[in-house]
N, C-alpha and C positions, 0 to 999 in steps of 0.2 A: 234177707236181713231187714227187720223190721227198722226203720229211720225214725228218731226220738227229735222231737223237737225241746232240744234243752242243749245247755252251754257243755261244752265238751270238759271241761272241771269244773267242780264243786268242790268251795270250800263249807266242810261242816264247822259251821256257827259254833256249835257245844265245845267244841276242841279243839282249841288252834293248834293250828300246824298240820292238820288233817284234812287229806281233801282223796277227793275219788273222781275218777273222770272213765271215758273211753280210751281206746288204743292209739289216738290221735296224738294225745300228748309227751307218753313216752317216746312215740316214734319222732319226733321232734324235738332236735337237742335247742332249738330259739324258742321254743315253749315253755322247758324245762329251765330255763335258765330267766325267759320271764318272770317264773311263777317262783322260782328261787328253790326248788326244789332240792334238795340232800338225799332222799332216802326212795327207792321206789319198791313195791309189794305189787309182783306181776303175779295175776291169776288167770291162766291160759293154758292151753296146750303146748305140745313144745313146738307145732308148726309157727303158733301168733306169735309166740315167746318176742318180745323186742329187744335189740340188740342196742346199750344205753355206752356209745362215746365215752372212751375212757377221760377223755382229755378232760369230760364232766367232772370227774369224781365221787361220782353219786353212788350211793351202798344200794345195790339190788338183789333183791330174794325173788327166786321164780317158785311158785309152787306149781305142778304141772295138774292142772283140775279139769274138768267138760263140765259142762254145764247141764249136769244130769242128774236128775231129780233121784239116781240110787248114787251118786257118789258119797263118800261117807267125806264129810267137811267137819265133821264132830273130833275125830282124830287131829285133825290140824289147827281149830280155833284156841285153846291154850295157849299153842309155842306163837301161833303169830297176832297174838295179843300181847305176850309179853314182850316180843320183839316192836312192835306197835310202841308199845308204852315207854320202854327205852330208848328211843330214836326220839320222842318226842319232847320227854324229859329229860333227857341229856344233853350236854354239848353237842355240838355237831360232831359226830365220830365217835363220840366216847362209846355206845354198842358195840363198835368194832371202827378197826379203818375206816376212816371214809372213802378208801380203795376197794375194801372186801367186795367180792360178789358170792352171792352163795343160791346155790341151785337146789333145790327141793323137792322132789321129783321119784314119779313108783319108778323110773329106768335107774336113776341115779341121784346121789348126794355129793357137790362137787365144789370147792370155796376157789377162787381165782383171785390173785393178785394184780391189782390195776394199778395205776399211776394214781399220784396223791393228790398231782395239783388241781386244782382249779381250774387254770387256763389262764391265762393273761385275760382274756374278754369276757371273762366270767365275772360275777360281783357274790362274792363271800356271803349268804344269808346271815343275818345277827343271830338266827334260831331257828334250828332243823326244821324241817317241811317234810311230813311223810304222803306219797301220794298212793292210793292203792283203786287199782286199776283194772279190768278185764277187756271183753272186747267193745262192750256197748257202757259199762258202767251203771248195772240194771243188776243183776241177778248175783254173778261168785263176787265182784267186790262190795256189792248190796250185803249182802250176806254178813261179811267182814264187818265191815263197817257196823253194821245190828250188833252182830256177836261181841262187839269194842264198848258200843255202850250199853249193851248188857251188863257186860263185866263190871264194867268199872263204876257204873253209876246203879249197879245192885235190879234191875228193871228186866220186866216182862218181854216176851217177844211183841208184842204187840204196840206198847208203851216207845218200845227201843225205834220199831220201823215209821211211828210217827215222829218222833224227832231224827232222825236221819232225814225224811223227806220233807222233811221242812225245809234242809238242806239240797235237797235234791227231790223231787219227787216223783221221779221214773225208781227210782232203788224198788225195786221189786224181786227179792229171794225166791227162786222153782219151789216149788209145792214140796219136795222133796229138803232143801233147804231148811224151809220156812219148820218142818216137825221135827226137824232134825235141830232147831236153834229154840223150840219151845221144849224139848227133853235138854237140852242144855240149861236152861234152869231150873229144871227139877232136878237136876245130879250137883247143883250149887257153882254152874259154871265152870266146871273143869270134871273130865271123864274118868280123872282118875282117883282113886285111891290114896290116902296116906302112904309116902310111900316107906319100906321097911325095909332093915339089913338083914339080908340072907349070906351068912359066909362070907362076909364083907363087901356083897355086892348090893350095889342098890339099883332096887327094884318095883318099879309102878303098876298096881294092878289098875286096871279097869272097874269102876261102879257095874252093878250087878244090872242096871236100869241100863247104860249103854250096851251091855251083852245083850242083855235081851233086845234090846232095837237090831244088832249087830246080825244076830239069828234069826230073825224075822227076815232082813232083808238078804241074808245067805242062801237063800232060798233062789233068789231072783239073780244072782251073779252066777259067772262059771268058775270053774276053779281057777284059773289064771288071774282073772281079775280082783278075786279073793285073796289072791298072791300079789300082785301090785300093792293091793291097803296096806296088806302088811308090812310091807318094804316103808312103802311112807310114810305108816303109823309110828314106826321107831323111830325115823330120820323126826318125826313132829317132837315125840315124846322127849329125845335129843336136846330139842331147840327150846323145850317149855323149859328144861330142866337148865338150862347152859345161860338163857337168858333169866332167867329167874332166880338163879344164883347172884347174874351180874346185877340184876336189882337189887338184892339183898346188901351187895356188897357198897353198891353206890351208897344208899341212903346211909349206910354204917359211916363210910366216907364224910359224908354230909353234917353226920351229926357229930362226926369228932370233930372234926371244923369250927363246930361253931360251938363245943366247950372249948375252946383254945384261945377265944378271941374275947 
């Protein structure tokens, strides 16, 4: 493993509340609790996966990725941008408990009840902290992190990784990554579709520009692993659709608020 000379968290400037580190920090609940942290976004496999002290109360989402230039991370940047943007803009908790844990994962989709408190030794942050993490804090929460201010600040792959590393300047997305985060802007930042009621069920296609990347690289997978995306292309699509309601709904929240006043 290659050894980074740089701070094992980085907070990104552009957005407070947002920081990206290596696997040092999760795995440390006197870190965690320096840094004031609330929300944690683990991108790892399930061996690294870190196991975050209930007594924290911290909300952790694991999604299970490798650091492999054919994994598809195009299915996943949606749900865990809106999940991103909810933890950071909200209360502490308002996304969900501040108990929740929730697993995200080609084996499995699994949400665990944890304890609420704090801790006596803990100190309440004034305003959520989300930290999004891998094993070096270089490549899948590089990624993430590009894909965040893609999104939300409307910008290029290229434009996105220079201001991250201003932040950080190891953030380096695999090659694999990196085409896969510059077809994310030509599909307008999300892979899917409007989406439409079939029989009263609602249903997300996929842009025709992701298919095509999708069968291109179907070539280079075996059929099982073709079978894992799919498992956690739904559990993502899941989470764009579940957190991006709960956005809808906040701001609606928001603005009746403040015709009342």
């Amino acid at each position: 493993m290659e050894v980074f000379n740089v701070a094992s968290i980085s907070a990104i400037v552009d957005v407070p509340g947002l920081y990206i580190s290596d696997i040092t920090i999760p795995r440390c609940p006197d870190l965690l609790r320096k840094h004031g942290i609330t929300h944690i976004l683990s991108l790892t496999n399930q061996r690294d996966r870190p196991t975050i002290a209930k007594e924290l109360g911290i909300q952790q989402i694991h999604v299970e990725i490798e650091d492999n230039p054919l994994e598809d991370v195009l299915m996943a940047l949606e749900g865990l941008c809106a999940w991103i943007e909810n933890a950071i803009s909200s209360e502490f908790g308002a996304c969900g408990s501040p108990s929740d844990e929730t697993e995200i994962s080609v084996k499995k989709t699994a949400e665990d009840d944890n304890t609420e408190s704090l801790g006596s030794d803990a100190v309440a942050p004034q305003k959520p902290r989300v930290l999004v993490h891998c094993l070096q804090g270089v490549s899948r929460s590089g990624a993430v992190i590009v894909a965040y201010l893609m999104r939300t600040r409307s910008l290029d792959y290229e434009s996105a990784l220079a201001l991250a590393r201003g932040s950080r300047s190891v953030i380096t997305p695999n090659s694999g990554f990196a085409d896969q985060l510059r077809l994310w802007q030509q599909t307008g930042y999300s892979i899917y579709a409007a989406p439409r009621n079939d029989k009263g069920s609602l249903e997300r296609k996929t842009k025709p520009e992701y298919e095509a990347w999708r069968s291109n690289r179907g070539v280079l997978l075996s059929r099982g692993e073709e079978e894992k995306q799919k498992v956690m292309m739904k559990s993502m699509a899941d989470m764009a659709a579940r957190f991006g309601q709960r956005r809808l709904e906040l701001k609606g929240k928001k603005g009746t608020e403040g015709t009342t006043e």
